[in-house]
SENU-461504 format. One line per field, with one value per residue (C-alpha): chain; x, y, z. Coordinates in steps of 0.1 Angstrom, whole numbers, padded with zeros to 4 digits. Layout:
BEGIN
unit = (A_...)
u = (X_...)
v = (Y_...)
w = (Z_...)
This chain:
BEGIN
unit = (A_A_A_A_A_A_A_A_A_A_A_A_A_A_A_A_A_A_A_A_A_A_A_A_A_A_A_A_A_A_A_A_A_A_A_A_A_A_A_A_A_A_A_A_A_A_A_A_A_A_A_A_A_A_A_A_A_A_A_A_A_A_A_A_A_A_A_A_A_A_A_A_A_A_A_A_A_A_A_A_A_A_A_A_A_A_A_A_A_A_A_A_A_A_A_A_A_A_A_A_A_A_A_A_A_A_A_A_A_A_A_A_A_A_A_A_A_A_A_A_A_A_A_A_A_A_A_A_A_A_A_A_A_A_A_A_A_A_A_A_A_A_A_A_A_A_A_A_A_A_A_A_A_A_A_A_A_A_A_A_A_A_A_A_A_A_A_A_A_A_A_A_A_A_A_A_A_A_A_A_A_A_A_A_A_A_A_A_A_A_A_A_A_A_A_A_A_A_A_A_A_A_A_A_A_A_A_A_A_A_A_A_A_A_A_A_A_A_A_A_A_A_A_A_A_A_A_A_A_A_A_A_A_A_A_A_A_A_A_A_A_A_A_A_A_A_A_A_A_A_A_A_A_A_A_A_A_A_A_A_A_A_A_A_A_A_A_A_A_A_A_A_A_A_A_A_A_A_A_A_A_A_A_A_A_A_A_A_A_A_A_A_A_A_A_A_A_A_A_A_A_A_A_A_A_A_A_A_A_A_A_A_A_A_A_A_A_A_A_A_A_A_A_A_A_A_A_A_A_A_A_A_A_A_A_A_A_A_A_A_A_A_A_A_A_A_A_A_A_A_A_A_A_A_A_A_A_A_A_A_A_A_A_A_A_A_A_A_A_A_A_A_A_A_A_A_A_A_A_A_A_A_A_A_A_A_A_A_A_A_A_A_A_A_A_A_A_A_A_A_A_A_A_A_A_A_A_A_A_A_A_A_A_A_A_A_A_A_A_A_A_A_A_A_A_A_A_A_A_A_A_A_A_A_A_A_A_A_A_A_A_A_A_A_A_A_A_A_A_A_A_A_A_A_A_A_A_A_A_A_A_A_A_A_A_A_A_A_A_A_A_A_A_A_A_A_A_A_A_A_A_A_A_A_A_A_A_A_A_A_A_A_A_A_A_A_A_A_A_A_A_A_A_A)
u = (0684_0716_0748_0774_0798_0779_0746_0718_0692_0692_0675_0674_0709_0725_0743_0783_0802_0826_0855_0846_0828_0793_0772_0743_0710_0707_0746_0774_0805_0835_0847_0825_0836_0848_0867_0854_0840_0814_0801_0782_0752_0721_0742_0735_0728_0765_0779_0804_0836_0823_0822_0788_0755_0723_0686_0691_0675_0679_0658_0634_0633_0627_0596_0585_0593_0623_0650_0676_0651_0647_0681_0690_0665_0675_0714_0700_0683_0716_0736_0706_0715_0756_0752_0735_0755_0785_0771_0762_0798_0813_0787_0802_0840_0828_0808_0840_0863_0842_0835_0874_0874_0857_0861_0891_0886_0897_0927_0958_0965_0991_0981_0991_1021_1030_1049_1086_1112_1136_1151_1167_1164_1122_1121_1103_1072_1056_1050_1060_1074_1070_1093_1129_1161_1184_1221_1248_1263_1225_1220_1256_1244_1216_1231_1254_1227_1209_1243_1244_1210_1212_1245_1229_1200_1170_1174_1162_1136_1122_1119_1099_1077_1069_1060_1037_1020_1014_0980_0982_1007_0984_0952_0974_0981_0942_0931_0956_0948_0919_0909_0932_0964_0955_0944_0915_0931_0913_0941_0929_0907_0937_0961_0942_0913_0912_0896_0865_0841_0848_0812_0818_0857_0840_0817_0844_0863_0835_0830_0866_0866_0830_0850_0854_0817_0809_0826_0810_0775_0779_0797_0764_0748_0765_0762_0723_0717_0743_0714_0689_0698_0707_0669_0661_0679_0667_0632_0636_0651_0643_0613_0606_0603_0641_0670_0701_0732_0761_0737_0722_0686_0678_0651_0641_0631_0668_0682_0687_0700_0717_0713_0733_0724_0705_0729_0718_0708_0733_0723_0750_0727_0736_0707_0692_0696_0727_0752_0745_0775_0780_0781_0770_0744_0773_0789_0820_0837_0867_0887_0911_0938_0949_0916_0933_0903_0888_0910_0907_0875_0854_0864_0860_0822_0811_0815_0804_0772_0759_0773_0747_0761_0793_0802_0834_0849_0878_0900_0923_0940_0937_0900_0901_0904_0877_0858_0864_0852_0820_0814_0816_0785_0797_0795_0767_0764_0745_0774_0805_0817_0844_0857_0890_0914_0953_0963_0994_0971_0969_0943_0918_0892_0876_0839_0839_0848_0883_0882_0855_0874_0878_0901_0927_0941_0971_0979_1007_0999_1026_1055_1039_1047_1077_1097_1098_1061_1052_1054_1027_1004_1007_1001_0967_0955_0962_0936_0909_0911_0894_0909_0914_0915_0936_0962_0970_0999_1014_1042_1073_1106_1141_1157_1126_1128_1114_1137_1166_1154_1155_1182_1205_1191_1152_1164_1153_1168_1179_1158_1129_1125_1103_1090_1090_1051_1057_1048_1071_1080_1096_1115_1107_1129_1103_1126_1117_1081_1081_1096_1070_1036_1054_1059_1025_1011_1005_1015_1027_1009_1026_1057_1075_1093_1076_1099_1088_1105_1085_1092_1087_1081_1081_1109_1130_1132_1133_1123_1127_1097_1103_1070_1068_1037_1025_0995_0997_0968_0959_0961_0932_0926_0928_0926_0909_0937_0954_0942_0974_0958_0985_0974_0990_0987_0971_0963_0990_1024_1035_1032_1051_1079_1081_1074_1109_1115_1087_1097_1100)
v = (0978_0984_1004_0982_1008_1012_0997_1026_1026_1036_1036_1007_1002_1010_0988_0981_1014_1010_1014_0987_1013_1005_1034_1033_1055_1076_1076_1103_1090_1086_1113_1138_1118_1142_1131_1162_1149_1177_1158_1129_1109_1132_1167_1166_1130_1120_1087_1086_1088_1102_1069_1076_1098_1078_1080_1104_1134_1146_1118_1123_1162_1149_1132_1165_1186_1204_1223_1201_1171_1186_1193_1155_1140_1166_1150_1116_1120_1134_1107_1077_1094_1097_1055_1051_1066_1050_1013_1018_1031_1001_0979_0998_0989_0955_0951_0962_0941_0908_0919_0919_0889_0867_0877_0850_0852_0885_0894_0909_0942_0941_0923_0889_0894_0929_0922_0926_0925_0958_0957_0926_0934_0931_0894_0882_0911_0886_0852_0851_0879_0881_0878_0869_0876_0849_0860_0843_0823_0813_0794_0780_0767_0754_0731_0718_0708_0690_0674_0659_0645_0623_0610_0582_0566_0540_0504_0496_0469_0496_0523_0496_0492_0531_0529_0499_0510_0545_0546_0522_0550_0578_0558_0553_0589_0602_0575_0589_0628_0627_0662_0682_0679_0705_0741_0752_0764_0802_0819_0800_0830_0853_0836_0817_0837_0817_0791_0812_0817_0852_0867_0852_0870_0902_0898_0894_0920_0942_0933_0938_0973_0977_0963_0997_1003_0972_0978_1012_0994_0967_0994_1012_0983_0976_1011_1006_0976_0986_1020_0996_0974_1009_1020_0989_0989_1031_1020_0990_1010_1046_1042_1071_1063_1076_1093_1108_1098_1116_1132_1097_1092_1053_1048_1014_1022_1034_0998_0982_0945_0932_0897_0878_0864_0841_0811_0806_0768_0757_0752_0726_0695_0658_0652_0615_0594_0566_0593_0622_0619_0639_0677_0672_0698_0724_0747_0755_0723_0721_0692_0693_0661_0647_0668_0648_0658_0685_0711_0731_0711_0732_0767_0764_0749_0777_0801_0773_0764_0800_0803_0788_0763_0750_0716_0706_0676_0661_0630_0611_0578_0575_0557_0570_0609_0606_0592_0621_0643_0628_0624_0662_0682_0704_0677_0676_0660_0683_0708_0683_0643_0631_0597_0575_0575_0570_0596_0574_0548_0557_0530_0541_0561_0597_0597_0626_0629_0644_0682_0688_0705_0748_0745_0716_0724_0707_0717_0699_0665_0665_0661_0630_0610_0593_0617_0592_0593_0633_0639_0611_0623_0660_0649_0629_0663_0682_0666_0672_0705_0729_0748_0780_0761_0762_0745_0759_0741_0753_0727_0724_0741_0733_0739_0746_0740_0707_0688_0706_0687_0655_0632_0609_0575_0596_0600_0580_0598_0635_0657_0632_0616_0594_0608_0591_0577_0561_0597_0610_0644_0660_0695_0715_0742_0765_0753_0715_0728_0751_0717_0694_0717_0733_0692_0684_0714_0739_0777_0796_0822_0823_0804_0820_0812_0823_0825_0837_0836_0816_0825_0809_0836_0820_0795_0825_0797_0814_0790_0797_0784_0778_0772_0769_0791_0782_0786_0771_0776_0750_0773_0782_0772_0795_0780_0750_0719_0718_0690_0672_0667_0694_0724_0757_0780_0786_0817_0814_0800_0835_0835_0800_0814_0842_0822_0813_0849_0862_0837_0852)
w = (1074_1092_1085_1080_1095_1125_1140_1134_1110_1074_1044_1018_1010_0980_0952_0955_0934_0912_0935_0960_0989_1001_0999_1018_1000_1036_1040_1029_1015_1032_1022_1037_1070_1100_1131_1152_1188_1185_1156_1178_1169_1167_1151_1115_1117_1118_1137_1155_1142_1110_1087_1073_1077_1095_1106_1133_1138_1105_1095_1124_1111_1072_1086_1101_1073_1084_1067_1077_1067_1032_1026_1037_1014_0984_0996_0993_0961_0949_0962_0945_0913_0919_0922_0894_0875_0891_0890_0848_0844_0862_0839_0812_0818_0831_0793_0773_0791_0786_0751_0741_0764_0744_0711_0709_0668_0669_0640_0654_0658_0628_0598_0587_0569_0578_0615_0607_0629_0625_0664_0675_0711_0705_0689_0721_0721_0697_0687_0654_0628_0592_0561_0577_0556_0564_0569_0545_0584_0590_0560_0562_0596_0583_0557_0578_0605_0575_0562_0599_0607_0570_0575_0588_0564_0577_0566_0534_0549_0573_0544_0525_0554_0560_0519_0518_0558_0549_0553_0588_0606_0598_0611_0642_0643_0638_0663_0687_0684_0667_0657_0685_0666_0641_0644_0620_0588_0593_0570_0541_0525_0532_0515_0491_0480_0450_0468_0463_0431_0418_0431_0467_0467_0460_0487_0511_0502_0502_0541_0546_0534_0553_0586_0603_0602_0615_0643_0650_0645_0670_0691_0694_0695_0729_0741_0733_0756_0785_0783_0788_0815_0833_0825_0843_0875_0876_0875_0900_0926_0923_0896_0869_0828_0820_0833_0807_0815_0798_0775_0764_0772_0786_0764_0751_0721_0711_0717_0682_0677_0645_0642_0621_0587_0582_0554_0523_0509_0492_0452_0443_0458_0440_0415_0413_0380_0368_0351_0381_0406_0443_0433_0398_0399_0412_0394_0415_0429_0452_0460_0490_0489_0521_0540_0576_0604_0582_0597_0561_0552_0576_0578_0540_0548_0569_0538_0509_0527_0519_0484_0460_0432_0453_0464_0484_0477_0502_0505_0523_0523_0561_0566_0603_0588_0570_0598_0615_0590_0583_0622_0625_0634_0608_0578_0552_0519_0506_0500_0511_0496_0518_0506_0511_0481_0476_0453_0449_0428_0396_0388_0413_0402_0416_0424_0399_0357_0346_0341_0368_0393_0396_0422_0443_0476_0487_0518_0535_0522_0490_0518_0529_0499_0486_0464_0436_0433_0436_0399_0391_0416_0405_0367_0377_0397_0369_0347_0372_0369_0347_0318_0336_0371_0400_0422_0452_0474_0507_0524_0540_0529_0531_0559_0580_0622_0621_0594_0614_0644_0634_0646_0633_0618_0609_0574_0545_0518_0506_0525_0535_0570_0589_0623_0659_0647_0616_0593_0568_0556_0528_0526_0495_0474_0452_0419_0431_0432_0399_0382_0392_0381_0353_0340_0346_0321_0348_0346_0373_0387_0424_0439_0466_0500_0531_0558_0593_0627_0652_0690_0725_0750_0778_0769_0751_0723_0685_0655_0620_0597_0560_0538_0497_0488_0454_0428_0395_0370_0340_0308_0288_0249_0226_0193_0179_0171_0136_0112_0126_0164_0175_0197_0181_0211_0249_0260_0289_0267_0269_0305_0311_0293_0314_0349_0362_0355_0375_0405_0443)
């Protein structure tokens, strides 16, 4: 093989270093290099000009068994270990790099909930910051921008046509997008633990307090098999068993992997037979109104299909949503029962009895419906539940970016507006929210106002968010009914006395 430098012979070359040179296995780096016209081809080897050490006739005298010989093949040996040790620290960097590369589930560096913005000057070093007070002006602005854009109401004929063609304008909308409108709900378990039985929540937390060690384990898993394909190139191109590099031997045996758990079967399986229904053999059953694409549907899945005894039930009054869902790779009815139902319907009935349900997610669906008909849908939900189960809701609050958006002639009536597509929204205050659970028999157990500031970096735009957070649980009996059918006490009255006290 040839120098690249210069045309004389040299040994087998090298592999590329870490800093872009080509080292050759019989050549000196270029910085040993000499300019000296004394050092010619055939003294010590050297080329001319200096770039790098050849066969010359310190290779011929290595042949013969010269001092100069041995000292050039002790120098080469040196140099076959040098790029070894330089090509597995570039592997190294190069391994770390693609690791955080790819790992595009990653949490941020500050948790969710805890970024708050105390310099002004720094509102664009982040995408979105946490808990925003809203200045006495700002909210005045607000109002005003609100008063505006409903000065000028749709036409009674076309707000009776968005009412009865609901369902039709959200079938356009999911045979449009299809599942790319929506992001995966992943912040469900953080905010919303409840979602989970108490066993499975323990378990999680237990792996977020175990989270740190996890890391150091698959650290030194990666350390492990970075040691091992360096073992492999030694023995390929310079053979022996094992070198130590930075005081780690390359040893096989010392690479470990951790592969990850196998799920469980799920143990909440339908049973055969006339009276058995989907998710009757369960004994923790969820129900998530208004599931769209399955954007919440599935993130809950990958955790229910390895906790035994669960079953996930999920609606939607959109035929093509449910489609969706039950075309995913993701969907089985072993563990999941999606099915098309208007929860505006009182007389239609759920594929399940009343007081079945531990837990009801309503996740930005309540905004969807007509104002006038919010309170009968909460009351039906409520008797699905459980004694002791719970209701979580998360929707759009007043004043949020997108109802201050909306233009003149969108608005249907205080606070609720029809979109471009035929979709309506409602803007929530947590009092309308406390109102409407607290009527239906639920007790509060969280209702707050989650207000974030949402930023364009690249189009300096700022955004301000406002969501209604809430959890509402159905009380608990305490005491058998008098003889006069009455109930004389739950084991939360206390605490629905106390609620609107306890409100954030």
């Amino acid at each position: 093989m040839s120098c690249r430098k210069c045309a004389a012979t040299a040994a087998p070359r090298c592999p590329r270093g870490s800093l872009g040179t080509v080292v050759l296995a019989g050549c000196i780096p270029r910085r040993a290099r000499t300019t000296s016209p004394s050092m010619a081809r055939g003294r010590d080897g050297l080329c001319r000009g200096g770039r790098a050490e050849c066969g010359g006739a310190a290779a011929g005298e290595a042949l013969r068994g010269g001092p100069r010989g041995r000292r050039t093949v002790a120098a080469q040996r040196s140099l076959n270990k040098m790029n070894f040790i330089t090509r597995l620290s570039a592997l190294c960097l190069r391994k770390g790099k693609m690791q955080q590369r790819h790992q595009s589930s990653r949490r941020p560096a500050a948790p969710l909930g805890s970024r708050i913005l105390t310099d002004p000057t720094k509102v664009f070093e982040h995408n979105m910051w946490d808990h925003m007070q809203w200045s006495q002006e700002e909210e005045e602005i607000a109002k005003q921008k609100a008063a505006e854009n409903s000065l000028v109401k749709v036409q009674w004929e076309d707000q009776d046509k968005y009412e009865r063609e609901a369902s039709q304008y959200w079938n356009e909308f999911y045979k449009t997008h299809k599942s790319n409108f929506f992001k995966d709900r992943n912040w469900l378990f953080l905010e919303f633990p409840e979602i989970l039985p108490d066993k499975k929540r323990e378990e999680l937390k237990t792996k977020e307090r175990s989270s740190e060690e996890t890391k150091s384990i698959k650290s030194f898993s990666l350390k492990n098999e970075m040691l091992e394909e360096g073992e492999k190139y030694w023995k390929k191109n310079y053979g022996g068993g094992s070198t130590s590099v930075e005081g780690h031997m390359c040893d096989k045996t010392q690479a470990k992997s951790f592969p990850d758990n196998p799920q469980g079967e799920n143990g909440g399986e339908e049973v055969g037979g006339p009276e058995s229904f989907p998710g009757s053999n369960a004994t923790y059953r969820i129900l998530e109104v208004g599931c769209g694409a399955g954007n919440s549907v599935f993130p809950i899945l990958k955790v229910l299909c390895s906790t035994p005894g669960t079953f996930l039930y999920c609606c939607d009054f959109a035929s093509g949503a449910v489609e969706l869902v039950k075309s995913h790779s993701s969907y089985n009815s072993a563990w999941c029962s999606a099915f098309v139902h208007d929860v505006c319907d009182d007389a239609l009935p759920y594929p399940f009895p009343d007081e079945t349900l531990d837990v009801i997610l309503l996740i930005f669906v309540l905004s969807t419906i007509h104002p006038d008909r919010m309170q009968g849908v909460v009351n039906r939900l409520a008797k699905l539940l459980k004694p002791g189960g719970m209701l979580l809701f998360r929707d759009y609050g007043r004043y949020d970016t997108a109802q201050l958006r909306f233009k003149k002639g969108h608005c249907l009536s205080e606070n609720f507006y029809v979109r471009g597509d035929g979709t309506r929204v409602y803007f929530f205050t947590k009092d309308e929210v406390w109102n409407m659970f607290n009527l239906a028999g639920l007790t509060e157990v969280q209702n707050l106002v989650d207000r974030r500031l949402q930023v364009n970096r690249k189009k300096k735009v700022k955004m301000q968010r406002v969501w209604i957070q809430s959890k509402f649980q159905k009380p608990l009996l305490l005491s058998l009914n008098h003889p006069d059918g009455t109930i004389k006490g739950t084991l939360t009255d206390n605490c629905a006395m106390d609620s609107r006290n306890r409100r954030v």
